[in-house]
Backbone as CSV, one residue per row, in Angstrom:
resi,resn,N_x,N_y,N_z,CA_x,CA_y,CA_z,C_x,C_y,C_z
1,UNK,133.754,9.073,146.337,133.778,9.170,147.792,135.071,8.552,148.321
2,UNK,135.838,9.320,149.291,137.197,8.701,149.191,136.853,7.845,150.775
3,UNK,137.123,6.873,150.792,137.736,5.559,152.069,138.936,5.688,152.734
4,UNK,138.242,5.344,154.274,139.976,4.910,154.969,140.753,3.963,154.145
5,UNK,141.663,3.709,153.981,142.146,3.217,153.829,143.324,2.532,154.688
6,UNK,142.702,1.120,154.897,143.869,0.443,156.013,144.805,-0.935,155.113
7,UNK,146.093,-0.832,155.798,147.050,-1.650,155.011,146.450,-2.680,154.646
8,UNK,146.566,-3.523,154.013,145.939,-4.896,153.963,146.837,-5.934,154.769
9,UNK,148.103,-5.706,155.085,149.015,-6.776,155.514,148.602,-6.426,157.349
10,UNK,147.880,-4.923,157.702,147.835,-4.792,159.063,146.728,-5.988,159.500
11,UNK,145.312,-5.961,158.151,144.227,-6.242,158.774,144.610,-7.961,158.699
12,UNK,145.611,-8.975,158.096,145.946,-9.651,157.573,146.406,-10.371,159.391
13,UNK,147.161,-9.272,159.898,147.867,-9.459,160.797,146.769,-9.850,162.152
14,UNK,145.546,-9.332,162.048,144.351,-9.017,162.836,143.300,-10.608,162.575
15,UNK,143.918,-11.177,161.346,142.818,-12.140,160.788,142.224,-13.112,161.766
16,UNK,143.348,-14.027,162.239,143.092,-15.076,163.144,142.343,-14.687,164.601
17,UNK,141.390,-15.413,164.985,140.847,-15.541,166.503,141.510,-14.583,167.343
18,UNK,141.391,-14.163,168.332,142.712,-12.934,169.231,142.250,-13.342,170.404
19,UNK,140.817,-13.142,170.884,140.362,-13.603,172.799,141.097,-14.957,172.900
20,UNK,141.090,-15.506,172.110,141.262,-17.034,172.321,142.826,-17.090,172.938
21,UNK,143.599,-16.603,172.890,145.380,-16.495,173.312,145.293,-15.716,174.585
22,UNK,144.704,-15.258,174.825,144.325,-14.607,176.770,143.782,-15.273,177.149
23,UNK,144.129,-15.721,178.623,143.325,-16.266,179.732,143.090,-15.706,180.497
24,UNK,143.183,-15.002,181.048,142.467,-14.083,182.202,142.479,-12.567,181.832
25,UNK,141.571,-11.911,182.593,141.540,-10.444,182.533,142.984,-9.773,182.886
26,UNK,143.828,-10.324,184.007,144.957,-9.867,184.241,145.986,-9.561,182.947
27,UNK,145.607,-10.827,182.215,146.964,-11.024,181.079,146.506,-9.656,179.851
28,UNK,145.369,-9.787,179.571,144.481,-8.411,179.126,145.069,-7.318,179.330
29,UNK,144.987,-6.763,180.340,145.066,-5.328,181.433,146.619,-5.554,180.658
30,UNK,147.288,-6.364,181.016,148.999,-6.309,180.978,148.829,-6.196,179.532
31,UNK,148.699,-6.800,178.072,148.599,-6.485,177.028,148.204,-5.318,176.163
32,UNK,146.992,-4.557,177.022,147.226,-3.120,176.753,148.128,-2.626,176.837
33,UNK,149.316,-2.547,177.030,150.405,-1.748,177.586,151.464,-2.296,176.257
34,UNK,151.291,-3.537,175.649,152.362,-3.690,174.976,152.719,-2.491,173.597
35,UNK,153.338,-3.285,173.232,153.679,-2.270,171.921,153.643,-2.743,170.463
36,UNK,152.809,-3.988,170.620,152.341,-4.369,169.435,150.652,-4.109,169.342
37,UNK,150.505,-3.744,168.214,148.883,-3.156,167.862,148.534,-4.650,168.142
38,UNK,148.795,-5.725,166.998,148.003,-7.133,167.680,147.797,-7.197,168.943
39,UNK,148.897,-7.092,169.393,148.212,-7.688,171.445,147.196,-6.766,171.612
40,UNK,147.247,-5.825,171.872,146.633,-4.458,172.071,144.937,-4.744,171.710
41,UNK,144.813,-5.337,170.410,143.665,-5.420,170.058,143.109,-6.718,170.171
42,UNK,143.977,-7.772,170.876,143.821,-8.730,171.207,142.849,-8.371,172.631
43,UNK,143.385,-7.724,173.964,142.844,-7.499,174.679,141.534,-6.652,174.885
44,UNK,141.416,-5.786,173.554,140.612,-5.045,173.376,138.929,-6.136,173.442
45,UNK,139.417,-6.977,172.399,138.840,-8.148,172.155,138.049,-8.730,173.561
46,UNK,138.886,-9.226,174.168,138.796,-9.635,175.585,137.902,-9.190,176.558
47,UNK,138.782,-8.103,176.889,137.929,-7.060,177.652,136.598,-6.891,177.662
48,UNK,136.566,-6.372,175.922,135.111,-6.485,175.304,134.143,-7.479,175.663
49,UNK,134.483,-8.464,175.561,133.657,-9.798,176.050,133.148,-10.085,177.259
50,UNK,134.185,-9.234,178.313,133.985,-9.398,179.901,132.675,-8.692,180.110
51,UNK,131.952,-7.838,179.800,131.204,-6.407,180.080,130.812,-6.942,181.605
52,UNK,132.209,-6.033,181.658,132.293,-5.899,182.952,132.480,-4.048,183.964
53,UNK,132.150,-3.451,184.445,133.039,-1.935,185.300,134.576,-2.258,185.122
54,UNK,135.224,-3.059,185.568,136.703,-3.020,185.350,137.202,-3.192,183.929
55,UNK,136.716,-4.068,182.951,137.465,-4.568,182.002,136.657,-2.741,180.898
56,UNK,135.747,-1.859,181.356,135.018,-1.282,180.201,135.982,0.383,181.167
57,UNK,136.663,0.389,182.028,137.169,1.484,182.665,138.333,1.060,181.904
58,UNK,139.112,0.070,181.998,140.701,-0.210,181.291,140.132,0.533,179.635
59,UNK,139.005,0.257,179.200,139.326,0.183,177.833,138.799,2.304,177.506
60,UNK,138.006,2.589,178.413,137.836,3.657,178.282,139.290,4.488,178.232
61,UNK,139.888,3.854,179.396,141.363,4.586,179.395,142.152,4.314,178.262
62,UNK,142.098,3.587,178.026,143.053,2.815,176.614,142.649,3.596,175.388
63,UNK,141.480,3.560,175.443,141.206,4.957,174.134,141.613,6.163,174.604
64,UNK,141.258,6.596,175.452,142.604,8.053,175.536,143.789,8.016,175.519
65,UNK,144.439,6.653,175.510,145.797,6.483,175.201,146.507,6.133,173.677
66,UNK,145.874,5.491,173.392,145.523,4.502,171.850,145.863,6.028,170.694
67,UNK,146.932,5.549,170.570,147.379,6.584,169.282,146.805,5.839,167.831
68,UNK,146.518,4.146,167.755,145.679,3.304,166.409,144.720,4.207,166.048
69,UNK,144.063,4.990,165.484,142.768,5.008,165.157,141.765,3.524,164.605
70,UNK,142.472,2.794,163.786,141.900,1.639,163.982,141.486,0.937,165.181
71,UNK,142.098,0.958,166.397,142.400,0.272,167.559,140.900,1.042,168.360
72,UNK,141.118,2.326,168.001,140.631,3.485,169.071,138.610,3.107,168.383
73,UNK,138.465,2.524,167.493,137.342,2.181,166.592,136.911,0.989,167.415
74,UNK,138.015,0.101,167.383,137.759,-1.653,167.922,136.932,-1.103,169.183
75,UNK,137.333,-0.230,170.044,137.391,0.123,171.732,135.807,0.846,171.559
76,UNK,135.467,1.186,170.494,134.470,1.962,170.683,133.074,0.641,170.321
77,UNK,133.315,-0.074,169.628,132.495,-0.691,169.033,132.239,-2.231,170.093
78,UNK,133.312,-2.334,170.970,133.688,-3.046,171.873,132.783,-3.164,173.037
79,UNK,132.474,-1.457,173.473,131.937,-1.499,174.267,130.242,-1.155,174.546
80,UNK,129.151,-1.271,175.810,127.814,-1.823,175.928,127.294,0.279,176.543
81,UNK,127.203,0.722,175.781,126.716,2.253,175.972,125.724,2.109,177.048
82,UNK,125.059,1.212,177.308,123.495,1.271,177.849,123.804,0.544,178.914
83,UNK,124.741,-0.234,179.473,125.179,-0.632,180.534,126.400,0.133,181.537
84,UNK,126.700,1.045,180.798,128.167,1.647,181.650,128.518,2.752,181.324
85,UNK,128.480,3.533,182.801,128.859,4.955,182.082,130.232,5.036,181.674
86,UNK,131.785,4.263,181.744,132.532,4.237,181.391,132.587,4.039,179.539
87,UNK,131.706,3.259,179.540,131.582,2.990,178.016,131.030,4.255,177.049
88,UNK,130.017,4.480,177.739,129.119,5.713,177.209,130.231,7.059,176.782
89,UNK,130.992,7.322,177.991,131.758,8.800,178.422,132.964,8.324,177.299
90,UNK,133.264,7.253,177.051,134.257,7.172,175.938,134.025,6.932,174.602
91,UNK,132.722,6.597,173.986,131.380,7.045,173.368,131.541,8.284,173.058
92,UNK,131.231,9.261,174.141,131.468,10.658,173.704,132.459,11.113,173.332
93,UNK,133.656,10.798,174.002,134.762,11.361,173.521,135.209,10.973,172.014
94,UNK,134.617,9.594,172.089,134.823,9.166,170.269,134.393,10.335,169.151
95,UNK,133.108,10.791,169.548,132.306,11.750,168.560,132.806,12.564,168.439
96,UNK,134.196,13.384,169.212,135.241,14.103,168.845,136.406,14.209,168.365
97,UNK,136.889,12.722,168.295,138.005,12.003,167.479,138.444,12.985,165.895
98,UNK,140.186,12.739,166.148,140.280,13.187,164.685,139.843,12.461,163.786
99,UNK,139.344,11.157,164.084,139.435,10.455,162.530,138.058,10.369,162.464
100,UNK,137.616,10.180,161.110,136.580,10.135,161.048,135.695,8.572,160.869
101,UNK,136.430,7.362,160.782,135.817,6.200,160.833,135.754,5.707,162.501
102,UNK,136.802,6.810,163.739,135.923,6.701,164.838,134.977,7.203,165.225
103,UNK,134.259,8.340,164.454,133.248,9.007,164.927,131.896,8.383,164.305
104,UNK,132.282,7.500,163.344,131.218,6.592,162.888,130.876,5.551,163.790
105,UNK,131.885,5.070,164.369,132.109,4.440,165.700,130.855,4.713,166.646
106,UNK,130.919,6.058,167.193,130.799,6.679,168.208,128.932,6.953,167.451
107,UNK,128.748,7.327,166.477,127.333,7.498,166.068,126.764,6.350,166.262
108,UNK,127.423,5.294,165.523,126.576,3.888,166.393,125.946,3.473,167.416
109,UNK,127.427,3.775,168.169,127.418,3.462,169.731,125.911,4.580,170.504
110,UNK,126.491,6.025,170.199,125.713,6.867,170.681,124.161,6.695,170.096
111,UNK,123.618,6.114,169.245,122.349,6.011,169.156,121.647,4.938,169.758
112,UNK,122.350,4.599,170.679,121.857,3.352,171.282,121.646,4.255,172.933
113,UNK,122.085,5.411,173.147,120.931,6.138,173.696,120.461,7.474,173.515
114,UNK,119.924,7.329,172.432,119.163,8.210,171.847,118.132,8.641,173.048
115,UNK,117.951,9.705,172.882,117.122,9.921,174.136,117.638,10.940,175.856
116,UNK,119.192,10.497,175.507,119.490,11.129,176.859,120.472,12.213,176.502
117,UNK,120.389,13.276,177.217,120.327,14.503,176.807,121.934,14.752,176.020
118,UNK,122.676,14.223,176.806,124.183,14.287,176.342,124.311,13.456,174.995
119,UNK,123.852,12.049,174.422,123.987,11.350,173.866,123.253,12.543,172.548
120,UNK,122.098,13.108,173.238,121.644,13.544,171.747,122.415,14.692,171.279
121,UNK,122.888,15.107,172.237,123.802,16.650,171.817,124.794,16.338,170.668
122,UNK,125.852,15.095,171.302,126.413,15.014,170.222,126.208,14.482,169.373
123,UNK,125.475,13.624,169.194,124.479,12.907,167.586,123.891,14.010,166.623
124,UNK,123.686,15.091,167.158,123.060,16.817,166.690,124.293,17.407,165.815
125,UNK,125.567,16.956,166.651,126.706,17.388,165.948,127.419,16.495,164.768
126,UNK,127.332,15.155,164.749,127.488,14.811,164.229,127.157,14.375,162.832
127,UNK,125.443,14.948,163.078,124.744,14.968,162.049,124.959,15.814,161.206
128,UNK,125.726,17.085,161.348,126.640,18.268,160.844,128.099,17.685,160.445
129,UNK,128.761,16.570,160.363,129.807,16.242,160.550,130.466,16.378,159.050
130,UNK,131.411,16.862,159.106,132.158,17.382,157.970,132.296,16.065,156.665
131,UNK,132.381,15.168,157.350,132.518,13.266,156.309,131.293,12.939,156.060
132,UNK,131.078,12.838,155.155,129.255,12.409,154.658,129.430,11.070,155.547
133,UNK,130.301,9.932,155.354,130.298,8.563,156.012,130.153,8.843,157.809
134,UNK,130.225,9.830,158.168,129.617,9.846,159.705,128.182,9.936,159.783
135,UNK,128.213,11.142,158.516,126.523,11.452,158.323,124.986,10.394,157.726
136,UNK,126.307,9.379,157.220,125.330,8.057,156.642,125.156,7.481,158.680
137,UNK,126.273,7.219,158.912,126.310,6.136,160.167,125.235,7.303,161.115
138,UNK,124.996,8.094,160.919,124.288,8.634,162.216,122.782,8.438,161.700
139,UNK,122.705,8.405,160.369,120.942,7.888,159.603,120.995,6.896,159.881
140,UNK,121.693,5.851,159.576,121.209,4.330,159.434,120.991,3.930,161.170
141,UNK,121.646,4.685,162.151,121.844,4.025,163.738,120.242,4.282,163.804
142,UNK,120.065,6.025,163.883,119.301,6.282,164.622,117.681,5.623,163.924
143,UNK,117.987,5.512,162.623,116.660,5.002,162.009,116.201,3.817,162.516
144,UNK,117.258,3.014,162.879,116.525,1.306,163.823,115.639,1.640,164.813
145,UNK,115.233,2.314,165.503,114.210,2.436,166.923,113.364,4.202,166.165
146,UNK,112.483,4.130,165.492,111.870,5.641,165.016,111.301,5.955,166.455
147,UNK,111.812,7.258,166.659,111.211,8.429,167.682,111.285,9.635,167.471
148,UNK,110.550,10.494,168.318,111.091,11.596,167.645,111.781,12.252,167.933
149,UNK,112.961,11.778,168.828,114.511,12.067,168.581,114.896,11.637,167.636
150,UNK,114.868,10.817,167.011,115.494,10.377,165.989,115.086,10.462,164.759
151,UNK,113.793,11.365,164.729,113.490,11.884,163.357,114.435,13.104,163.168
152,UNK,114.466,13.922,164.986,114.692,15.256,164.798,116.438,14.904,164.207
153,UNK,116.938,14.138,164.621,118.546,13.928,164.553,118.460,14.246,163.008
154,UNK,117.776,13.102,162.218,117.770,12.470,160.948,117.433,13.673,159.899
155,UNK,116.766,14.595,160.513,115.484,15.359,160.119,116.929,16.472,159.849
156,UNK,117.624,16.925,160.548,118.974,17.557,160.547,119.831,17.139,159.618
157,UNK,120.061,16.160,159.059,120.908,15.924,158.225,120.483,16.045,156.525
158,UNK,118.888,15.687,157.208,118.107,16.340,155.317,118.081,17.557,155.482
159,UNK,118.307,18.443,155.973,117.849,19.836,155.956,119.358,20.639,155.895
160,UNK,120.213,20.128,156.217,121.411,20.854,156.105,121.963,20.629,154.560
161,UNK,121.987,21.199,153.814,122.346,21.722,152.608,123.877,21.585,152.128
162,UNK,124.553,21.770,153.064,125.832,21.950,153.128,126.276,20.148,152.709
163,UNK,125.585,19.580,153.255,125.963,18.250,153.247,126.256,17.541,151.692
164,UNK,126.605,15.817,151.586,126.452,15.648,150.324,124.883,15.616,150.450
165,UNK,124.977,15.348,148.556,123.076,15.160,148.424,122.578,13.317,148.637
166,UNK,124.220,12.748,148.882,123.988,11.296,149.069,123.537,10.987,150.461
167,UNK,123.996,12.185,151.540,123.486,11.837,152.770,122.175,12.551,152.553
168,UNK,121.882,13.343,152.166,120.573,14.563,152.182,119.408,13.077,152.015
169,UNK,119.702,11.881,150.732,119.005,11.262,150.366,118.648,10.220,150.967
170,UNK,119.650,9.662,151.791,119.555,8.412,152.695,118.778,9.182,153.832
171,UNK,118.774,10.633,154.416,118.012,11.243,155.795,116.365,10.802,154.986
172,UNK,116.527,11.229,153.988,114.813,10.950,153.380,114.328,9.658,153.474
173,UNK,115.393,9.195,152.867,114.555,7.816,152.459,114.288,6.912,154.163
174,UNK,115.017,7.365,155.154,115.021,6.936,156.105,113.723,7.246,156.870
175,UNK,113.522,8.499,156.574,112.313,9.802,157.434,111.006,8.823,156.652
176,UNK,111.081,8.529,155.838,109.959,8.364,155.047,109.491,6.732,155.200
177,UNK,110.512,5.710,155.874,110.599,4.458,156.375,110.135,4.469,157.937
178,UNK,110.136,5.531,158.478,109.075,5.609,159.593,108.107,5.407,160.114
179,UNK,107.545,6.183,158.769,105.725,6.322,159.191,105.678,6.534,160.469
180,UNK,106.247,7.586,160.814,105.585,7.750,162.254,105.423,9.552,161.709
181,UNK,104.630,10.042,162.638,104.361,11.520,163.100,105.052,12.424,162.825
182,UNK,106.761,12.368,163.749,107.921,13.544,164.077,108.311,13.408,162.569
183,UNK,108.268,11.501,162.277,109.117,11.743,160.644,108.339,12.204,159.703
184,UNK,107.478,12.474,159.633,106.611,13.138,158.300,106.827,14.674,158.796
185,UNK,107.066,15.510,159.496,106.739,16.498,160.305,108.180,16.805,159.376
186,UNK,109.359,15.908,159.691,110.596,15.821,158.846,110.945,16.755,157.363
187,UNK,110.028,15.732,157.009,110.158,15.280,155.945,109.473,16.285,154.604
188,UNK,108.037,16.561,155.015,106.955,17.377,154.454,107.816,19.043,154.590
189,UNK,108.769,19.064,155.384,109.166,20.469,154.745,110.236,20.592,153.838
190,UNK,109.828,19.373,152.567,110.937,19.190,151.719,110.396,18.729,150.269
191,UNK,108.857,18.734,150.452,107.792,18.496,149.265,108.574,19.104,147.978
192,UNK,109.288,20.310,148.211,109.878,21.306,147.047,110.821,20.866,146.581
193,UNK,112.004,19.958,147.028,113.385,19.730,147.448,113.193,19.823,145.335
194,UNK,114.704,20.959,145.240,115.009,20.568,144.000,115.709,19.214,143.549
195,UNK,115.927,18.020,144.413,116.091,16.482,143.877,115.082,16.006,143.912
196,UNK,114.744,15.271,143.034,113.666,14.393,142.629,113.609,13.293,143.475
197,UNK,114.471,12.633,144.124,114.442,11.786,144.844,114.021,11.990,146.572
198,UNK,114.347,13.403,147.043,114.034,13.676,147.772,112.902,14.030,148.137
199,UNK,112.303,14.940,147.090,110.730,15.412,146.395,110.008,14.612,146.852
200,UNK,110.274,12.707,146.075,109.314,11.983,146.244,109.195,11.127,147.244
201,UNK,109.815,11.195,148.274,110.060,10.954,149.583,108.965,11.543,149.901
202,UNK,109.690,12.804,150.143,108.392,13.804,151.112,107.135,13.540,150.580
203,UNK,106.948,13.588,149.570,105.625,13.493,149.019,104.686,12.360,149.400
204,UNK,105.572,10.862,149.426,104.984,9.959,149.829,104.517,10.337,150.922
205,UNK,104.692,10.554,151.883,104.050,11.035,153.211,103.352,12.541,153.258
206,UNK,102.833,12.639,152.152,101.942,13.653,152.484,100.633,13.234,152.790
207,UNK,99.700,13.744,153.671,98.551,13.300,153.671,97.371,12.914,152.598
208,UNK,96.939,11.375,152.620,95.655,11.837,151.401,94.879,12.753,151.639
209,UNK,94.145,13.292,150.658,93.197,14.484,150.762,92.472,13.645,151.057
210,UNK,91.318,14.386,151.746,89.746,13.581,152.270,88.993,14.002,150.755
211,UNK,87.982,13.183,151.087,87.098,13.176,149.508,86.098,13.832,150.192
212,UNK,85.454,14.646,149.371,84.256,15.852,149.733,82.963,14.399,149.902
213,UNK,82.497,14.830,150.754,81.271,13.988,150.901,80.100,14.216,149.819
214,UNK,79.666,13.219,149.364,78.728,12.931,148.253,77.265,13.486,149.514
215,UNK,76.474,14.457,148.516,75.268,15.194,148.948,74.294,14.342,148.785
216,UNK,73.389,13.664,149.301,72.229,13.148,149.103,71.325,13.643,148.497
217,UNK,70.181,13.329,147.564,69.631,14.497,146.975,68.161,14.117,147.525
């Protein structure tokens, strides 16, 4: 399975504390603009912390600006989906990102509102997502809160074929950590699955048979 791969001397550069060297939101706002990735993600930092409408609108904008994909990740993970539609709407735009460790980003973020109509659209797509590692991050998000949005999301990523069989296996083993309803509903149309591992997933959640009632004589 191949990895981003980020410099080691960049993340080296990233090591030490970063909010801690800003004092105000102003100095922030002005540090987005520089031209060093440190500051940049220094304020990202910052901002992040404020969850605030102003400091989560700068950073929404800053990811449409943010040529880092690393940076454009920090911004996504930064921000509170369930408090701000600024956060959310740049959320979405993440799930369309070229790179693919922001759209893992963005599956995170976006399963935290599972449930609302836009959020699930693109979690639907992503669950199709060409990088198995988006397709893990969109099982493991949506599996924390079982519903049955989030069987159906999950339920999509075992059933698509196309995928690896490493995500096919984590959608199971996830569907089958439910125990709820939508996820057996999942899951049971996969009793056949030519992997064995998947097989016995589904299977676990098949219903016991009822025992024939003993006749009195």
């Amino acid at each position: 399975m191949k990895k981003i791969l980020i410099v080691p001397a960049f993340i080296a550069a990233f090591a030490a504390p970063c909010a801690a060297e800003l004092k105000d939101s102003g100095a922030a706002l002005e540090a987005l603009n520089s031209d060093s990735a440190k500051d940049r993600l220094e304020a990202i930092y910052y901002l992040g912390g404020q969850r605030n409408a102003v400091a989560y609108e700068a950073l929404a904008g800053q990811f449409k600006a943010e040529k880092d994909a690393y940076l454009r990740t920090q911004i996504v993970e930064a921000l509170d989906v369930k408090g701000s539609s600024w956060a959310f709407s740049c959320a979405i735009a993440a799930s369309e990102d070229s790179n693919k460790a922001v759209r893992q980003a963005a599956s995170s973020a976006l399963a935290r509102r599972a449930g609302d109509p836009a959020a699930d659209a693109r979690l639907k797509t992503l669950a199709g997502d060409p990088a198995e590692e988006v397709r893990l991050a969109v099982v493991s998000s949506m599996a924390v809160e079982p519903s049955t949005t989030s069987a159906s999301i999950i339920g999509a990523v075992l059933a698509d074929r196309k995928g690896t069989l490493k995500a096919r296996q984590a959608a199971a083993e996830a569907l089958a950590g439910m125990k709820i309803p939508a996820g057996d509903t999942e899951l049971l149309k996969h009793v056949s699955d030519a992997d064995p591992k998947i097989k016995a997933a589904a299977q676990s959640r098949r219903p016991a048979k009822a025992k024939k009632a003993v006749k009195k004589k």
